[in-house]
C-alpha positions as CSV (number, residue, x, y, z in Angstrom):
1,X,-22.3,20.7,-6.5
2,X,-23.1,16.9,-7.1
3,X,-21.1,14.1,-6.4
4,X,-22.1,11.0,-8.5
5,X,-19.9,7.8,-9.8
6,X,-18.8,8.3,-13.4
7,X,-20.0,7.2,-16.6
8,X,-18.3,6.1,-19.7
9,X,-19.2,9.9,-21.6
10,X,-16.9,11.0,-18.4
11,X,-13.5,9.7,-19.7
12,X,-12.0,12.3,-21.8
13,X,-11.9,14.5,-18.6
14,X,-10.8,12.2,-16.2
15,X,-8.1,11.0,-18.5
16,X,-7.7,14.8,-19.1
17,X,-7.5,15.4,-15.1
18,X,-5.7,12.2,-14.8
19,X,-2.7,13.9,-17.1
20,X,-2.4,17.0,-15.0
21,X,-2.4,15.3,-11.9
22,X,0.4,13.6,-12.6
23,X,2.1,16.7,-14.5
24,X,1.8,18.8,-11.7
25,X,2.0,16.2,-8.6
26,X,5.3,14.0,-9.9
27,X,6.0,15.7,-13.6
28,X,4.8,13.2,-15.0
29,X,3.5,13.2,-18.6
30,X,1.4,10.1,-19.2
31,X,0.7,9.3,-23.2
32,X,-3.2,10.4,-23.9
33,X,-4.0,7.0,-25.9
34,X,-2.7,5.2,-22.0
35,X,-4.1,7.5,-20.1
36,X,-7.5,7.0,-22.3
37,X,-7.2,3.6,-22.5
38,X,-6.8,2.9,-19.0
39,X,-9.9,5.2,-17.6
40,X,-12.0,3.2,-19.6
41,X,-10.7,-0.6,-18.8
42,X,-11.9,0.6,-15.4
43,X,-15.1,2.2,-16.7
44,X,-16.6,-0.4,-18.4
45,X,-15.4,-2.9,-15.4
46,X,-16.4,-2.6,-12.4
47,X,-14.0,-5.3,-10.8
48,X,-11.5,-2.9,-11.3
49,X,-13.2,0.2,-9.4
50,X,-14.9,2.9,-10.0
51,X,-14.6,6.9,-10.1
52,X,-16.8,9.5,-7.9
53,X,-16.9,13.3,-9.9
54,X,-18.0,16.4,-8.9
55,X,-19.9,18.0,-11.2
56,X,-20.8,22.1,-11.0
57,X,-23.2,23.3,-14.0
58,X,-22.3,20.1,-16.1
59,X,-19.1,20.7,-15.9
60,X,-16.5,18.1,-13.7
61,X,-14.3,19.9,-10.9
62,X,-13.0,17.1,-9.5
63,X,-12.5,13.4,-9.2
64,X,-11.2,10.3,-7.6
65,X,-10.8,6.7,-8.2
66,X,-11.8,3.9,-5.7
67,X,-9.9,0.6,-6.1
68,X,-10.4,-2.6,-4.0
69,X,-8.0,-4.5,-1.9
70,X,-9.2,-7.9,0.2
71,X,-7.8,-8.1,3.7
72,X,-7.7,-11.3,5.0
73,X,-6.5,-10.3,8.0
74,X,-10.3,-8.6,8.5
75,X,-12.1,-10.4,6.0
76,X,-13.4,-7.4,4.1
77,X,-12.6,-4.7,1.5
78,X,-10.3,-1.7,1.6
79,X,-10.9,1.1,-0.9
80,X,-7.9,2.6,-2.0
81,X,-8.2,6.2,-3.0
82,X,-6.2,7.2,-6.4
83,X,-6.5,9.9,-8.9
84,X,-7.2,12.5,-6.7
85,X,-8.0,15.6,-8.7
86,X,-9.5,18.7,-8.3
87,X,-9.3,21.6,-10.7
88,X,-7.2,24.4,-9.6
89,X,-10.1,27.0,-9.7
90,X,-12.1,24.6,-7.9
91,X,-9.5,24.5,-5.1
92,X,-10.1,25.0,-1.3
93,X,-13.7,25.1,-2.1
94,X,-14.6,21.1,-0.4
95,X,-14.6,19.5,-3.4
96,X,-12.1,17.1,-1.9
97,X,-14.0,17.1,1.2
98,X,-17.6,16.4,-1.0
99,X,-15.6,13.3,-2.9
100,X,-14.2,12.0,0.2
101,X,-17.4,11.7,2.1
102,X,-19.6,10.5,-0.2
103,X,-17.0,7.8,-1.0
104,X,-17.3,7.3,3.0
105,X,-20.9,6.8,2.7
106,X,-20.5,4.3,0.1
107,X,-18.3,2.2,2.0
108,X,-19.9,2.8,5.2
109,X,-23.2,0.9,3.6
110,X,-20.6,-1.7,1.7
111,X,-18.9,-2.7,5.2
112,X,-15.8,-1.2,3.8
113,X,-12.7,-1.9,6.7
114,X,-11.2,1.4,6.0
115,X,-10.0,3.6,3.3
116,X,-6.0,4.0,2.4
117,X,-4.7,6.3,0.0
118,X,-1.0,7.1,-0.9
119,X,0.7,10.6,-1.9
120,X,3.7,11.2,-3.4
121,X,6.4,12.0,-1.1
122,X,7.1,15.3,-2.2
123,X,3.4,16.7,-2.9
124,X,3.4,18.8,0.4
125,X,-0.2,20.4,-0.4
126,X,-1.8,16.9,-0.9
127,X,-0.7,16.2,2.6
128,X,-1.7,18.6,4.3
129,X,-5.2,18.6,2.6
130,X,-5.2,14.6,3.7
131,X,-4.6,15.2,7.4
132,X,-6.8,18.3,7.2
133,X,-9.0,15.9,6.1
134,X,-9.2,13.2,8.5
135,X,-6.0,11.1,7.1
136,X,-3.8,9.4,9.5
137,X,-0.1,8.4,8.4
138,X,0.6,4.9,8.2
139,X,3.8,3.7,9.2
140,X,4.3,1.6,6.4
141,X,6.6,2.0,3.3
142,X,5.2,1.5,0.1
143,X,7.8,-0.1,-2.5
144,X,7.3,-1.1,-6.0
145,X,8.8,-3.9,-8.4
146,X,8.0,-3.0,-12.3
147,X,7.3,-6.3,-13.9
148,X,7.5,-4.3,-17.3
149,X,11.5,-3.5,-16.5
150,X,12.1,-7.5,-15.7
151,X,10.5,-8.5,-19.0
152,X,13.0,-6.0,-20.9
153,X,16.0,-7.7,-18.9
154,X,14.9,-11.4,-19.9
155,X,14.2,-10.4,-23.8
156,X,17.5,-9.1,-23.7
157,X,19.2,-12.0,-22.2
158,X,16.8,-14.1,-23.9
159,X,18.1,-12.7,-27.6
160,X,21.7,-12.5,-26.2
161,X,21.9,-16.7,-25.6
């Protein structure tokens, strides 16, 4: 198996992979022509991050995504790991374990502070594969504010004056 970062021919799979994870992780179904678009705004911009594959006979098994996050607090990078997905055939066979370290590696040599991912509260399996895995919880919450959902309300009230 190789691990190696992805290329632009790469994103009709990891859109494809990027679709069933979030199917079968938080049933999810993400539009293709998003999906699509969004793998490759980050594929042909490396600002944005980057995706690691694992590739058996030409074929990829698996995948995550690496975004970056400055800490001023240390005064250097944290990779954020996203996308995690690894076909189910290719399950329990380290392809997780392959992505994971060679993403290590990288940011070992990038003087990366650490690595954070996030799971989604009920994806029981991902869990335990993380803290099989090395992963520590954090004892942080993780909230969101949708920007998209506040532009809706101030059209509306907008159009209502």
């Amino acid at each position: 198996m190789m691990i190696r970062t992805a290329r632009r021919m790469d994103a009709e799979v990891i859109a494809a992979q990027n679709r069933a994870l979030a199917k079968e992780t938080e049933n999810v179904i993400l539009k293709p022509e998003t999906i699509r678009a969004g793998v490759n705004a980050l594929l042909s911009d490396k600002s944005k991050g980057f995706y690691l594959v694992a590739e058996e006979n030409g074929s990829i098994v698996g995948q995550l995504m690496i975004t970056v996050e400055w800490s001023d607090w240390r005064n250097k990078p944290v990779w954020w790991v996203q996308s995690v997905y690894v076909q189910k055939e290719w399950r329990k066979k380290s392809v997780f374990t392959k992505l994971l370290n060679h993403a290590s590696l990288l940011a070992h040599k990038q003087d990366v502070a650490f690595l954070r991912l996030y799971a989604h509260k009920t994806n029981r399996s991902a869990h335990q594969v993380y803290e099989k895995t090395g992963w520590e919880e954090e004892p942080y919450l993780l909230y969101h504010r949708s920007l998209e959902k506040s532009a809706k309300k101030k059209r509306k009230e907008t159009k209502k004056k």
